[in-house]
N, CA, C and O atoms as CSV, one atom per row, in Angstrom:
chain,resi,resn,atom,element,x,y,z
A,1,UNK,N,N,79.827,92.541,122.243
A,1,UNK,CA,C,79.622,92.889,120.852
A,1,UNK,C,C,79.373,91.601,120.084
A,1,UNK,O,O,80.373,90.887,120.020
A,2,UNK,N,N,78.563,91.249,119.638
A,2,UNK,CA,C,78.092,90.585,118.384
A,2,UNK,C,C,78.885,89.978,117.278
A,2,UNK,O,O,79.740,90.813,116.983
A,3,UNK,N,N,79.001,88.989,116.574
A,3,UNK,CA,C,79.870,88.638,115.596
A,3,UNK,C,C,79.137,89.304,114.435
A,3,UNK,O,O,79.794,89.553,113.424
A,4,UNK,N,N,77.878,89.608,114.478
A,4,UNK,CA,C,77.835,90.546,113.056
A,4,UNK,C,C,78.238,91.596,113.122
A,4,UNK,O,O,78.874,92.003,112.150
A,5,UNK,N,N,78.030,92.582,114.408
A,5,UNK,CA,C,78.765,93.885,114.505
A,5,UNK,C,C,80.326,94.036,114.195
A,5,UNK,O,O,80.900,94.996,113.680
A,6,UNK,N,N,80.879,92.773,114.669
A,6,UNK,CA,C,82.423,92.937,114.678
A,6,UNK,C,C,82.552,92.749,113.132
A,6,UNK,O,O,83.465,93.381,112.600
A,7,UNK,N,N,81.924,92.125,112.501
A,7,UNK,CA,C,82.567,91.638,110.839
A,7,UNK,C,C,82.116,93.222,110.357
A,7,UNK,O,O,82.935,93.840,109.676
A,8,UNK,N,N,80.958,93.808,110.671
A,8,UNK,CA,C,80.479,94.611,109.952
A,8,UNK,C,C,81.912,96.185,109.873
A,8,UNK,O,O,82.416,96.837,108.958
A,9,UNK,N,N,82.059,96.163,111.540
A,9,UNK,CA,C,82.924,96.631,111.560
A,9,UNK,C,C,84.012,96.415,111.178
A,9,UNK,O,O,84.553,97.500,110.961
A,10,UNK,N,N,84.873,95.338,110.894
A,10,UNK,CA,C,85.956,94.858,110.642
A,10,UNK,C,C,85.972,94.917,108.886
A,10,UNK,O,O,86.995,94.939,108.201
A,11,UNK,N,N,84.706,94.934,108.430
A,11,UNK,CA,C,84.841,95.609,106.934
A,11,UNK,C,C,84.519,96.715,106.593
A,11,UNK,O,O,84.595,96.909,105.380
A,12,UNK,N,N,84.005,97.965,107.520
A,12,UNK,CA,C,84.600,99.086,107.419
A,12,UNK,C,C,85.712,99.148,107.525
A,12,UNK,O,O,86.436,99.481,106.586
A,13,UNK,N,N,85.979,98.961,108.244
A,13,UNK,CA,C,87.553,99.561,108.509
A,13,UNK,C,C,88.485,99.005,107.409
A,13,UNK,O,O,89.527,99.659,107.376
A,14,UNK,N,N,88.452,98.101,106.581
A,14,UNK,CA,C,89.093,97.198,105.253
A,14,UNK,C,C,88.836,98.248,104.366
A,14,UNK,O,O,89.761,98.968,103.990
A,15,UNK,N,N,87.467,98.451,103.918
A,15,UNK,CA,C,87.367,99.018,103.097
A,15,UNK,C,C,87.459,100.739,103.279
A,15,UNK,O,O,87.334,101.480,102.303
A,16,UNK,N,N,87.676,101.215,104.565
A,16,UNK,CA,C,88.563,102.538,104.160
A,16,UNK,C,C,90.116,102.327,104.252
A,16,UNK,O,O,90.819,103.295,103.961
A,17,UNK,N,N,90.667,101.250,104.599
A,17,UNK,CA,C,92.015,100.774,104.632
A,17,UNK,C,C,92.103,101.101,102.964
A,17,UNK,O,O,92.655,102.139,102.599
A,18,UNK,N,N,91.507,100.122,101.944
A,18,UNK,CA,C,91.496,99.947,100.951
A,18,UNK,C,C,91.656,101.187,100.166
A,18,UNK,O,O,92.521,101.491,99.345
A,19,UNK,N,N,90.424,101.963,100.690
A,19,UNK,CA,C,89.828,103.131,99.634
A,19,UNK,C,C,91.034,104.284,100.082
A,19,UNK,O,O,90.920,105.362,99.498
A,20,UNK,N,N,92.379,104.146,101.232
A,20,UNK,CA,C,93.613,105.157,101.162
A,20,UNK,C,C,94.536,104.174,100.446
A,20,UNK,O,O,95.230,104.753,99.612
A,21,UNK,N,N,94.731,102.980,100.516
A,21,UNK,CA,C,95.766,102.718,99.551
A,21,UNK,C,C,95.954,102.299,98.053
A,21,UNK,O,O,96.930,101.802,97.490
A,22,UNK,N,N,94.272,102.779,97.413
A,22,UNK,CA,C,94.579,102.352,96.062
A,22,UNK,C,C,94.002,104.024,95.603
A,22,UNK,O,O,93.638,105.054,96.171
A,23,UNK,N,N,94.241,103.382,93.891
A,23,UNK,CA,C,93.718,104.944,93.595
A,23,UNK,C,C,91.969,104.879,93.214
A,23,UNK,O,O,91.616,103.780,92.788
A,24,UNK,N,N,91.093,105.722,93.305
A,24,UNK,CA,C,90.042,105.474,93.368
A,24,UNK,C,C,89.826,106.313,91.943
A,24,UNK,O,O,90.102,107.472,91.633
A,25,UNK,N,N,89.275,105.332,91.294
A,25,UNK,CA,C,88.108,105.550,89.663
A,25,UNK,C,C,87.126,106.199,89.690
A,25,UNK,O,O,87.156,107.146,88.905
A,26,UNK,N,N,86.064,106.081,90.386
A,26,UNK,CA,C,84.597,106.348,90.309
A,26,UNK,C,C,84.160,106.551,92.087
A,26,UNK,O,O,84.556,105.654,92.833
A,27,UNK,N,N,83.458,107.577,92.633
A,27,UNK,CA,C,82.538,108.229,93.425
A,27,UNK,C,C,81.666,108.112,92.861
A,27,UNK,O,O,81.521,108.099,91.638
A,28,UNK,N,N,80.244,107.907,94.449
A,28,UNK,CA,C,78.966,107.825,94.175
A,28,UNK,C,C,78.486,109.605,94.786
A,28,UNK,O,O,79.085,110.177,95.696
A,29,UNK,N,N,77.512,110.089,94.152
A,29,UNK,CA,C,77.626,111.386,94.802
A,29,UNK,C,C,76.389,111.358,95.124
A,29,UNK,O,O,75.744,110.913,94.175
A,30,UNK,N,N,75.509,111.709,96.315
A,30,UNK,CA,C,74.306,111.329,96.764
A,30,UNK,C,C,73.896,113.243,97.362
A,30,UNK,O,O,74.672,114.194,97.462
A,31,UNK,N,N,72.422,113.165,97.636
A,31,UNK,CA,C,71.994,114.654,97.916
A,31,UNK,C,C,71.411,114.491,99.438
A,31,UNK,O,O,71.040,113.326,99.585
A,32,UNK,N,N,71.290,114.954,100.137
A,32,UNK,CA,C,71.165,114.607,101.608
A,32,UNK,C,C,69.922,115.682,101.887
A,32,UNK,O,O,69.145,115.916,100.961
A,33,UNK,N,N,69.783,116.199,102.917
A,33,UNK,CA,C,68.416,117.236,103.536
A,33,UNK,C,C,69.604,118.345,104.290
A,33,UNK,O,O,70.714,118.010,104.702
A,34,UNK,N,N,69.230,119.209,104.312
A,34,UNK,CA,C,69.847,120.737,104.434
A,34,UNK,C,C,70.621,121.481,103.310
A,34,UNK,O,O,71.087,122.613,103.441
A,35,UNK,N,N,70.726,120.541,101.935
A,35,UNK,CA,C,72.060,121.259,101.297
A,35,UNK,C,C,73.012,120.465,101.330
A,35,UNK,O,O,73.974,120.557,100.568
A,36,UNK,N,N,72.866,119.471,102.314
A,36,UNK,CA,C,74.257,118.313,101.883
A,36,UNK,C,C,73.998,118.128,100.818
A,36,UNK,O,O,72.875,118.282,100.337
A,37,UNK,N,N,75.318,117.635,100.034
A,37,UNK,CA,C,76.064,116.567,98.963
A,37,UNK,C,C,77.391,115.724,99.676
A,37,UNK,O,O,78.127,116.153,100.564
A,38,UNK,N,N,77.449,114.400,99.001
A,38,UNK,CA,C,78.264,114.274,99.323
A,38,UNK,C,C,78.681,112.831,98.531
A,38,UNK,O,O,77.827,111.960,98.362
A,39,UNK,N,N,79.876,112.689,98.130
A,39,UNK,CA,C,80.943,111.402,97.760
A,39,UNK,C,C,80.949,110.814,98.765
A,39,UNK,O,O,80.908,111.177,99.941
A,40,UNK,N,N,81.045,109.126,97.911
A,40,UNK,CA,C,81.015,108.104,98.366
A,40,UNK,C,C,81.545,107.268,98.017
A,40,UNK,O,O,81.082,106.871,96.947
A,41,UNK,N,N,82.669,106.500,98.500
A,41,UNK,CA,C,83.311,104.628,97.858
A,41,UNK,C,C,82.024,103.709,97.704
A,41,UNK,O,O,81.771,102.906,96.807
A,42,UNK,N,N,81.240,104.066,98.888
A,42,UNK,CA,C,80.217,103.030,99.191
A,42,UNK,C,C,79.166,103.040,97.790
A,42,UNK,O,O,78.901,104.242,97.810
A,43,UNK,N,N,78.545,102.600,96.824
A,43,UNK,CA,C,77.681,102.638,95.689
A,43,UNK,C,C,76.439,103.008,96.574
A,43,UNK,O,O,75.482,103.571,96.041
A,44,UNK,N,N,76.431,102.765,97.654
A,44,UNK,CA,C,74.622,102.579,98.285
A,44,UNK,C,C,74.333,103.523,99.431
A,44,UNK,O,O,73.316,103.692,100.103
A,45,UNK,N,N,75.910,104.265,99.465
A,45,UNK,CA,C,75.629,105.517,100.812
A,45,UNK,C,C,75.728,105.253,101.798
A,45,UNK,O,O,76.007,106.244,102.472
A,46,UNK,N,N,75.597,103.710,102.781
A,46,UNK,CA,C,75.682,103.284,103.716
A,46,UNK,C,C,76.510,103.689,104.326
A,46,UNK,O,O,76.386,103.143,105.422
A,47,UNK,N,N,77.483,104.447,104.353
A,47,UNK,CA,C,78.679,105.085,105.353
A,47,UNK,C,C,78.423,106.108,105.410
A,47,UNK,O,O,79.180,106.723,106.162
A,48,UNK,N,N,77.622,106.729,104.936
A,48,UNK,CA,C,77.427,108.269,104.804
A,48,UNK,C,C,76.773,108.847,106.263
A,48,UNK,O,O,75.713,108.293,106.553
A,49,UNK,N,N,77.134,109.636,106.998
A,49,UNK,CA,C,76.402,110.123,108.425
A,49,UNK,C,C,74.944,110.237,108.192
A,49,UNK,O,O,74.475,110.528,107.092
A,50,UNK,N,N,74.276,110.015,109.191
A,50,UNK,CA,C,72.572,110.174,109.407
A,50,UNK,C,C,72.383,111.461,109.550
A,50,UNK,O,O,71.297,111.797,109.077
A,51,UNK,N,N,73.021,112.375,110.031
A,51,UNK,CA,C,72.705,113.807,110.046
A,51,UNK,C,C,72.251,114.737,109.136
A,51,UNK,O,O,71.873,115.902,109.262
A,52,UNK,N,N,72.399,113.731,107.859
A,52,UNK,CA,C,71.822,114.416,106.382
A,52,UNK,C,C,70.737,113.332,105.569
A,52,UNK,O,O,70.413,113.274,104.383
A,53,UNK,N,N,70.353,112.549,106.702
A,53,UNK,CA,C,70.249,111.646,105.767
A,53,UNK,C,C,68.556,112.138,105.742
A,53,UNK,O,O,68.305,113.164,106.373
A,54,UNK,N,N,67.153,111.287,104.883
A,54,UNK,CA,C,67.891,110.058,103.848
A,54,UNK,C,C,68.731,110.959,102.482
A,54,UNK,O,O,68.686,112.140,102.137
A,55,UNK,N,N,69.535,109.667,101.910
A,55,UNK,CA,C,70.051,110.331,101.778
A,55,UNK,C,C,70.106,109.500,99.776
A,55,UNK,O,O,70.146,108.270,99.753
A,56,UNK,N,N,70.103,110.233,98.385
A,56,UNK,CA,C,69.660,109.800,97.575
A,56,UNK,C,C,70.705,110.103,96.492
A,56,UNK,O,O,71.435,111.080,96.323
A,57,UNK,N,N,70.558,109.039,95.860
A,57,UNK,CA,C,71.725,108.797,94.952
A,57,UNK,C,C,71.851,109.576,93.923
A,57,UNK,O,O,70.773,109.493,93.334
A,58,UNK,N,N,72.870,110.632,93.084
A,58,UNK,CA,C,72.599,111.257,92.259
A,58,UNK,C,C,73.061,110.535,91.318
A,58,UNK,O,O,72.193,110.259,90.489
A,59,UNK,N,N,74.200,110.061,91.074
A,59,UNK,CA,C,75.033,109.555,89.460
A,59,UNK,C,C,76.579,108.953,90.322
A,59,UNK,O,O,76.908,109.067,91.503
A,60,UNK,N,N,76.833,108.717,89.901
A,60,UNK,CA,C,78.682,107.697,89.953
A,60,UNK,C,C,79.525,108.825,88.820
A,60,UNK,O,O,78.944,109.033,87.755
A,61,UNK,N,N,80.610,109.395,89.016
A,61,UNK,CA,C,81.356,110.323,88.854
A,61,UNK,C,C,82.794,109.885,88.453
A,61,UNK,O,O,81.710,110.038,89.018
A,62,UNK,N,N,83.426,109.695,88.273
A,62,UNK,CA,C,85.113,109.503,87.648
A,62,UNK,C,C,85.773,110.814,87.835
A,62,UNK,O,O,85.604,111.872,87.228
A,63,UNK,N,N,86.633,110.479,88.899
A,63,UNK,CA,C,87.682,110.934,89.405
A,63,UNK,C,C,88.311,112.064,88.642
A,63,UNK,O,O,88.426,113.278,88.816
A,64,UNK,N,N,88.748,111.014,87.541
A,64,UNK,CA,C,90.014,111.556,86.462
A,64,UNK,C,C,89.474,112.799,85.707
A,64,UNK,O,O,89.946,112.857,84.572
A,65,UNK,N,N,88.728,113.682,85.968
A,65,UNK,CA,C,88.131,115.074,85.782
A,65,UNK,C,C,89.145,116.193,86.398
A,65,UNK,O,O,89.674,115.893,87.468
A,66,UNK,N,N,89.451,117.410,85.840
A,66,UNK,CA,C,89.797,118.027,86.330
A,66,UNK,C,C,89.763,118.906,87.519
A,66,UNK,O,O,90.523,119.685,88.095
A,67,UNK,N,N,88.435,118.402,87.653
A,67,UNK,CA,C,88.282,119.303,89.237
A,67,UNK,C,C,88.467,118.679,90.481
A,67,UNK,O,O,88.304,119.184,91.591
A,68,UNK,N,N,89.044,116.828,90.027
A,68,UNK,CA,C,89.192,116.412,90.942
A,68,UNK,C,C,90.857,116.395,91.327
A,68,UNK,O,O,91.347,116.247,92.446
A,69,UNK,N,N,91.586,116.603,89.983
A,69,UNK,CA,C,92.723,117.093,89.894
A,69,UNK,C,C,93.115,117.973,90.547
A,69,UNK,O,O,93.934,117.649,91.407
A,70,UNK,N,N,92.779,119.268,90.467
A,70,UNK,CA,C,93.225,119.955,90.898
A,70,UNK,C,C,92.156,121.573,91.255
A,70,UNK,O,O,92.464,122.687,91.679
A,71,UNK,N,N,91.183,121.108,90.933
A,71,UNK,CA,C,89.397,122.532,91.302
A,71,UNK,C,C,89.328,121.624,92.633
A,71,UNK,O,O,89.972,120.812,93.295
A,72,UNK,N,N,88.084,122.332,92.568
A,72,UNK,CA,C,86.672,121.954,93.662
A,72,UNK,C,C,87.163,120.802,94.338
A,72,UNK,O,O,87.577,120.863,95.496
A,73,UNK,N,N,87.131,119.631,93.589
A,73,UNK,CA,C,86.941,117.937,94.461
A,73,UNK,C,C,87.851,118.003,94.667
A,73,UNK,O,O,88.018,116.785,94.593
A,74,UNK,N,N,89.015,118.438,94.963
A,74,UNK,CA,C,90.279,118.013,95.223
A,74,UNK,C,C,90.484,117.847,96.787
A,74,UNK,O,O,91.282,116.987,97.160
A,75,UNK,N,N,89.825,118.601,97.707
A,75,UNK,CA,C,89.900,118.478,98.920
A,75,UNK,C,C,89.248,117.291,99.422
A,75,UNK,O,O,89.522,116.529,100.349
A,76,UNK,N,N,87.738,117.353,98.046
A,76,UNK,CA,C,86.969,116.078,99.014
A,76,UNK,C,C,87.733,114.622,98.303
A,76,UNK,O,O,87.914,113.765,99.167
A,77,UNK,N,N,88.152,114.250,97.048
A,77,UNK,CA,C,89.106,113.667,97.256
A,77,UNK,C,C,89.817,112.775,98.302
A,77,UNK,O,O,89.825,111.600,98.667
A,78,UNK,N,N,90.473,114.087,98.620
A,78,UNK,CA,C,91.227,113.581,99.840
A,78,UNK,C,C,90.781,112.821,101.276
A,78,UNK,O,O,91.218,111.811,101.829
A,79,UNK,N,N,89.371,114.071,101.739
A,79,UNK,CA,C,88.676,113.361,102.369
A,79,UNK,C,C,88.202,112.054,102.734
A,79,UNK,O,O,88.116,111.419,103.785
A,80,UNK,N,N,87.802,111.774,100.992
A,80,UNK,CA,C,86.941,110.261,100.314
A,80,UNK,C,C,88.427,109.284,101.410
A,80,UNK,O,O,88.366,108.511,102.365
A,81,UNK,N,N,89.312,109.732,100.797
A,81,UNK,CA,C,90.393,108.310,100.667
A,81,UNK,C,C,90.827,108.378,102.194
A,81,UNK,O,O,91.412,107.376,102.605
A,82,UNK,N,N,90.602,109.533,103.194
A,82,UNK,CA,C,90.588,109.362,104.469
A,82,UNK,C,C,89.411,108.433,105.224
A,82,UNK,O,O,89.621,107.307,105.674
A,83,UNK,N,N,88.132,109.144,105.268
A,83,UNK,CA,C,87.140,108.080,105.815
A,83,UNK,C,C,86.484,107.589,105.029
A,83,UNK,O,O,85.785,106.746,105.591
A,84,UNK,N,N,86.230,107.647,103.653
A,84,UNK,CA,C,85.388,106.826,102.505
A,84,UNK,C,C,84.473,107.652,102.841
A,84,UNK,O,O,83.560,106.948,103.273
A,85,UNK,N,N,84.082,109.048,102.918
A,85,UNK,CA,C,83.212,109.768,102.457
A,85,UNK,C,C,83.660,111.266,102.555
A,85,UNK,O,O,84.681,111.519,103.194
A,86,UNK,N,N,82.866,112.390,101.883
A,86,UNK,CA,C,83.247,113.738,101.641
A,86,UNK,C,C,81.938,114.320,101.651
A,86,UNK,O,O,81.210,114.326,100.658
A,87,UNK,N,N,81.572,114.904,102.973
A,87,UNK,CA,C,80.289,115.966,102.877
A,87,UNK,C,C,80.480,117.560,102.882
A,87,UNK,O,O,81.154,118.214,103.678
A,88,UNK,N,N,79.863,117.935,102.003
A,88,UNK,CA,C,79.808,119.512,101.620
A,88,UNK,C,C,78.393,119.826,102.073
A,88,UNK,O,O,77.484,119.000,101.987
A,89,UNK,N,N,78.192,121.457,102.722
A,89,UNK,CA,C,76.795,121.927,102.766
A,89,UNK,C,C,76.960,122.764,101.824
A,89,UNK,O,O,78.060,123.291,101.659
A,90,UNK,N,N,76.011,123.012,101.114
A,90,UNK,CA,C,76.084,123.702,99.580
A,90,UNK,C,C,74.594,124.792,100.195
A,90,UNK,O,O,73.423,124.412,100.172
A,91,UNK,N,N,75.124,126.297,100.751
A,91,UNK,CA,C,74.064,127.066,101.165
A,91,UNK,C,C,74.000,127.930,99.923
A,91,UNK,O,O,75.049,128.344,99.429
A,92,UNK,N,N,72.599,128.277,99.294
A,92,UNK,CA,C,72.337,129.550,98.760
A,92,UNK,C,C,71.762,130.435,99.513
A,92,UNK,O,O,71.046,130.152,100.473
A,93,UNK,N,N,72.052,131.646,99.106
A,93,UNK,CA,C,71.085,132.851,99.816
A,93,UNK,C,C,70.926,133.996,98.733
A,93,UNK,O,O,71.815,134.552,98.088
A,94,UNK,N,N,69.422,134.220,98.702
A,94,UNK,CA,C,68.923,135.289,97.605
A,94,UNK,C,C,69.003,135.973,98.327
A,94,UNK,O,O,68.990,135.684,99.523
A,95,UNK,N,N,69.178,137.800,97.606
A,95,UNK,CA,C,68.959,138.812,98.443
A,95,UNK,C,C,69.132,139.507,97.199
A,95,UNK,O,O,69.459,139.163,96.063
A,96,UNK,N,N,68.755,140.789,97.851
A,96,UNK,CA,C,68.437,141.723,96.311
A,96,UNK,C,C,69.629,142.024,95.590
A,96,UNK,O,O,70.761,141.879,96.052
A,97,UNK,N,N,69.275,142.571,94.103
A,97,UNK,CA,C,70.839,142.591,93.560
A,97,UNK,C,C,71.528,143.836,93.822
A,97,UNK,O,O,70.940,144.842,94.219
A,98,UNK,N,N,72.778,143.774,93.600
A,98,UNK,CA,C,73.967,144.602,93.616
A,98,UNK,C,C,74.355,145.121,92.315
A,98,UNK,O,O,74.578,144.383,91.355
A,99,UNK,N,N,74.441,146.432,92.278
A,99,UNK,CA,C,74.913,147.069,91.224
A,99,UNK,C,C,76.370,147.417,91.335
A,99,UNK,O,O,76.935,148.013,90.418
């Protein structure tokens, strides 16, 4: 292994060390291909899996919202501060209406 691979790796792993033991301010929330979304520590997505990728930046988000409290983000949240990222597939499906 490489001394750039090892640093590269050796600051992942810091910075999800980091991103479980402090409290986190601001998520990057990026849009992926199938319906992914997904939060990010990273500002630039770079941790984010290739399986959705490419993958494009929507806006930077603050935490301190209620849905991260205690709605919706609260799971990914948790996620974030486990591996420094949170992917959702967000499926719609039309079909005729219901009365």
């Amino acid at each position: 292994m490489s001394i750039a691979v090892r640093a590269i790796l050796a600051a992942s792993l810091f910075s999800l060390t980091a991103a479980s033991a402090r409290q986190i301010d601001t998520l990057y929330m990026f849009s992926g291909t199938g319906g992914a979304m997904a939060y990010s520590i990273d500002q630039t997505g770079a941790n984010l899996p290739q399986r959705y990728a490419p993958w494009k930046f929507v806006k930077a988000v603050a935490t301190s919202g209620w849905t991260f409290k205690g709605g919706a983000d609260k799971r990914s949240l948790r996620e974030v501060k486990k591996h420094g990222y949170s992917v959702s597939i967000i499926e719609v499906t039309i079909g005729p209406e219901r009365d």
